[in-house]
N, C-alpha and C positions, 0 to 999 in steps of 0.2 A: 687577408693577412691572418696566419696562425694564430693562435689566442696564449702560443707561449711566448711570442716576440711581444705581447704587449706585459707576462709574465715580467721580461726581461728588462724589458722600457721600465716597468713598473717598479722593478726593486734596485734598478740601476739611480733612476731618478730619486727615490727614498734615500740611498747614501749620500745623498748631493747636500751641500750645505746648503741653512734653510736660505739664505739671501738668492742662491741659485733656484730652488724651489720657486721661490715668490715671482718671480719671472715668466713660468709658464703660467698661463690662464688656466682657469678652473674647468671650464668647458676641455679644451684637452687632455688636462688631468682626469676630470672625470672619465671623456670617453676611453681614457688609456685601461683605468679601473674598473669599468663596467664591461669590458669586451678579453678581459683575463679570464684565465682558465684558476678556477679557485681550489684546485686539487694539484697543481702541479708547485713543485718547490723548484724554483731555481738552484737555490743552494747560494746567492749573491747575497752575503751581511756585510761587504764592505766595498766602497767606490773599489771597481780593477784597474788595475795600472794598465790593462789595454783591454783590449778586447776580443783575443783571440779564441776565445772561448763562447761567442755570442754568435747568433746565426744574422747571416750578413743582412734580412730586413730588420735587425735590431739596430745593426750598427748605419742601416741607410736611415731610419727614424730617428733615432740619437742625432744623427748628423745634421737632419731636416731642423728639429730642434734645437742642438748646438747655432744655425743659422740664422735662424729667426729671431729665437732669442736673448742667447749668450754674446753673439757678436756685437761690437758696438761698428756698424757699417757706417750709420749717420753722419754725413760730412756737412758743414753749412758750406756754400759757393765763397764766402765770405773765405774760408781758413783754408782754402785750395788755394787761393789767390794770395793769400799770406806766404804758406810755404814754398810758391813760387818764385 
């Protein structure tokens, strides 16, 4: 992977509010931060209202992330059985 998409991962995730921050583990954060290119500027100082401006393995890694761990997926068998 380019070492700007983790650029991009990097300063996209830094706008994110911190409760969203605390969510990703540090092991990923780290490897996001140590595998960036430290001479390149994105030019991202504020969350984007999309992401049309991002190269699309930024927006498949966001997404990966968005999945794992933004999503609340967890269903207990208990509360499927409720809402049915």
């Amino acid at each position: 992977m380019e070492k700007i998409v983790f650029n991009e991962v990097y300063d996209i995730l830094n706008c994110m509010d911190l409760k969203y921050q605390r969510r990703i583990p540090n092991s990923l954060k780290n490897l996001i931060k140590t595998n960036r290119d430290l001479f390149y500027d994105t030019g991202i100082k504020t969350l984007p209202k999309n992401l049309d401006d991002v190269k699309p393995e930024t927006k498949a890694l966001l997404g990966i992330i968005y999945k794992k761990y933004f999503m609340n997926t967890v269903m207990d068998i208990s509360d499927s059985k409720k809402i049915k």
